[in-house]
N, C-alpha and C positions, 0 to 999 in steps of 0.2 A: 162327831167329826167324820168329813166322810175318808176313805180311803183311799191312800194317793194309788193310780195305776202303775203297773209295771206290764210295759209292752214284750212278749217274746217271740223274737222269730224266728223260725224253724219249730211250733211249738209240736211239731210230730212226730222230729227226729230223737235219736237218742237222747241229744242233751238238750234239747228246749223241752224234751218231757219230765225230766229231772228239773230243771229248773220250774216249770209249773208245779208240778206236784209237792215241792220243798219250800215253794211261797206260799201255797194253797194250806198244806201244812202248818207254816208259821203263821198265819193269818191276820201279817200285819197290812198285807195290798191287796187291791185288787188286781187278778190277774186278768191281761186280753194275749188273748193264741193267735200270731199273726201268722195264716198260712196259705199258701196258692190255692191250696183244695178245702175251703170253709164245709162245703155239705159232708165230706167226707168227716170232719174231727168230731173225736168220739173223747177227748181226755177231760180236764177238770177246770179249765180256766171257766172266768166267769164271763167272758165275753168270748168271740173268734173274732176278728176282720181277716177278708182278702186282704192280702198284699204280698209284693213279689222283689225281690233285692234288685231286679233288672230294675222295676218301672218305679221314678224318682216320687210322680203325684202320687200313686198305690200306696206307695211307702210312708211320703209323706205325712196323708191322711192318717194310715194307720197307726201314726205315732201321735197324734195331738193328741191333749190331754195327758197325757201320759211325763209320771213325773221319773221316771225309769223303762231303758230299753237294754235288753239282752241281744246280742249280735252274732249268729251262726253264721260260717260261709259252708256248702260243702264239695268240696275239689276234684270229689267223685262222682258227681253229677255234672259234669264240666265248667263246673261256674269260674268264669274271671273272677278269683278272688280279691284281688286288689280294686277291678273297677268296683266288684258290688259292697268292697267297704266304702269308696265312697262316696257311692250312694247312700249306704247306710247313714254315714256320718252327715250329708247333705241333709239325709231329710230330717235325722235329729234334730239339725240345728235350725232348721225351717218353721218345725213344730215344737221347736224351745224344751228339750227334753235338758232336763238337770244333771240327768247319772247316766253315764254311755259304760258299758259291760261288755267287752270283746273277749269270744273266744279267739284264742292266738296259739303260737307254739315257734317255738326256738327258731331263731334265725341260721339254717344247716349254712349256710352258704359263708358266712362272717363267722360262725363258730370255727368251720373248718377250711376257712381260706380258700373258699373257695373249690375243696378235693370231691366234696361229695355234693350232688345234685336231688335236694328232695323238696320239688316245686310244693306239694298239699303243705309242707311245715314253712317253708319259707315264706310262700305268696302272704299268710293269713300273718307273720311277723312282720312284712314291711310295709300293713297299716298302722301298726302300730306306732309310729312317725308322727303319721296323719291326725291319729286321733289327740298324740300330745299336744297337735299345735291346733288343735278345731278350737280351744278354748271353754269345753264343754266345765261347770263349776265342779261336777266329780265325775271321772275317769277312773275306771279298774279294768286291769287285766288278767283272767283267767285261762290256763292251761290246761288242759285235758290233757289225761295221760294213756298209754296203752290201755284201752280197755280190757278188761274181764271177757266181758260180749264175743271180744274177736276169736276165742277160743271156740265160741258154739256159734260162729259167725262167719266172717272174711275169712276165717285163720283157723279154721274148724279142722280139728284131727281127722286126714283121712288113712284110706286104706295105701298102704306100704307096698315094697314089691315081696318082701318075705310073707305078707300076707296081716303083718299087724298093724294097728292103728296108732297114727301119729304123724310125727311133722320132719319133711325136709325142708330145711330152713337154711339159709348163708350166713347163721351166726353161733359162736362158740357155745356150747351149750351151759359151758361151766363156767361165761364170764355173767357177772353180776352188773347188768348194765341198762335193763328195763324199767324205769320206773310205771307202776299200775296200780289202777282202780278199778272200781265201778263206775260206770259211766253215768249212772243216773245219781253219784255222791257228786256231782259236780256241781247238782242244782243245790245243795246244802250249802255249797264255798259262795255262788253265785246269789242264793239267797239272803246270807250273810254279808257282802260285800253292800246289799242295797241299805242293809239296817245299818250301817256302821262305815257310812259314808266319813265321817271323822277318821276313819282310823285307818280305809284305804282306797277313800276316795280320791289321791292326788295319783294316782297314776302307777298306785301297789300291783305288782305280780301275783298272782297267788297261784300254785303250782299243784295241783291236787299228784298226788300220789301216796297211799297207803302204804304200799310195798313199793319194794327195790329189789328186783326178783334178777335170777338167774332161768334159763330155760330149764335147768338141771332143780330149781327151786318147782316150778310151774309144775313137772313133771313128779313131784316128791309130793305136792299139796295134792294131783287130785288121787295117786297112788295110796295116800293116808284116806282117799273117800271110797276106796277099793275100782280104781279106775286106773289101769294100766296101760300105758303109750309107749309108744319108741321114741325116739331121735336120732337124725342122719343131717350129719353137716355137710352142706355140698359149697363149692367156689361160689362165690359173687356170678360170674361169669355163665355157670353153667344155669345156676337158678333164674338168670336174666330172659332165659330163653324159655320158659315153661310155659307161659301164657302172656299174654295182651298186656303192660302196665309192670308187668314182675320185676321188671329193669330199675324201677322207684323205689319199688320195696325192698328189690336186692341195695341201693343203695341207701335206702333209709334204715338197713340192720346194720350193714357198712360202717356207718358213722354214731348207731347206737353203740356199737361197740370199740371207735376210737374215743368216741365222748359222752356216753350215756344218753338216755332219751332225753333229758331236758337240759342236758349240756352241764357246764361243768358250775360250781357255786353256785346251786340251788339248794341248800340247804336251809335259808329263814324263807326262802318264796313256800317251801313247803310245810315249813312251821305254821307258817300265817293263813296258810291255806285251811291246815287244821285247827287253829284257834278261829278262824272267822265262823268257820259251817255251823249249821243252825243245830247240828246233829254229829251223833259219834259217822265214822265211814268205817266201812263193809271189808274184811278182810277176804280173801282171797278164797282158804278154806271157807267162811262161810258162805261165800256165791254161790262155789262148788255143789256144796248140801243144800242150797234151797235153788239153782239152775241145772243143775245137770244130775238127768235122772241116768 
């Protein structure tokens, strides 16, 4: 029998590479890597198509056949995240896709009444509407959490004014309010979601976090790997002013630390997240030891 397709888009970014490589892995679909730059991909699907979240025919196309599509927006690239879900979801339902898989994240704005303003998590939460009422026969929604990555990444410990390496952040360091993974353990939740469409195909959450760190935890884990950092908490206010954009993340620490990163009663979203993955997820300590030399 042949094997049903599982479309993914964004297959280049962090988490459409997790997600190929966790189906590829499981080897129960075939995978297609749906990406703007086809000559460029070097990863493991069994197909590539062009296509692009702006253009509805690209998209389209690139989703027939396909009895599963996985859904990246990314908010950092300046994408309308809300017009290209509904693109995304247009051309699903165009090309009769069975299982829609949306990357999302916490609605800041309705968590916190509105106090705190963080457009990348909200914009990708208020498709989430859209997609319950597209009528697609199975719906899942998956959460990505703080990655791991952002440490040797976005979030990369630099050099301090006393001269050592580490992070001025606008958040307490000793509260416990991050939830984090591996960013590439998402394609295991994501992989798991397509096989076990019964059990969170109607519109399930799943909440990927292994940990629930404090910055004072983060700073303990890579000290246990003989990696020494500082920490310096500075105002919301003053951090706002540091670079281009810091004004989002000053308020997206803001409201991790009124209401944690996935907001508040997430605890079965994150149960179910680890019972679906096709595979154990990646503690912290061990990123550490096999990322950061």
């Amino acid at each position: 029998m042949e094997k049903k397709i599982i479309a993914v888009v964004g297959a280049t970014g962090l988490q459409g590479k997790g997600v190929v490589n966790a189906l590829k892995k499981n080897g129960s679909f075939k995978v297609r890597a749906i990406t703007r730059n086809p000559d460029n991909y070097s990863g493991k699907a069994d197909e590539v198509v062009k296509a692009d979240l702006t253009h509805l025919s690209s998209l389209t196309e690139s989703f027939k056949g396909a009895h599963g599509v996985f859904v990246v927006t990314n908010f950092w690239e300046g994408a309308d995240e809300i017009q290209q879900g509904k693109t995304a979801i247009e051309a699903a339902k165009k090309a009769g896709v069975n299982h829609f898989v949306w990357s999302t994240l916490p609605n800041v704005e309705e968590i916190s009444n509105g106090k705190f303003e963080v457009p990348h998590f909200t914009g990708k939460a208020k498709v989430d509407e859209l997609i319950k009422n597209a009528g697609f026969e199975n719906y899942t929604f998956v959460q990505p959490p703080f990655y791991f990555q952002n440490f040797t990444g976005q979030l990369a410990a630099q050099e301090q004014q006393d001269g050592s390496m580490g992070w001025t952040l606008p958040i307490n360091p000793s509260k416990k309010v991050i939830h984090m993974a591996d960013i590439h353990d998402l394609g295991k939740v994501v992989a798991g979601a397509f096989l076990k469409p019964e059990k969170v195909g109607n519109g399930s959450y799943l909440s990927l976090a292994t940990e629930f760190n404090s910055f004072n935890d983060v700073l303990a884990a890579f000290k246990e790997n003989d990696k020494e950092y500082s920490f310096n908490q500075v105002p919301v206010d003053v951090f706002s002013t540091f670079f281009e954009g810091a004004g989002e993340i000053a308020q997206m620490f803001a409201y991790f630390e009124a209401h944690t990163y996935m907001g508040e009663d997430v605890g079965d979203q994150i149960q179910l997240a680890k019972e679906i993955a096709t595979e154990d997820l990646t503690s912290l300590n061990e990123w550490i030891k096999q990322n950061v030399n």
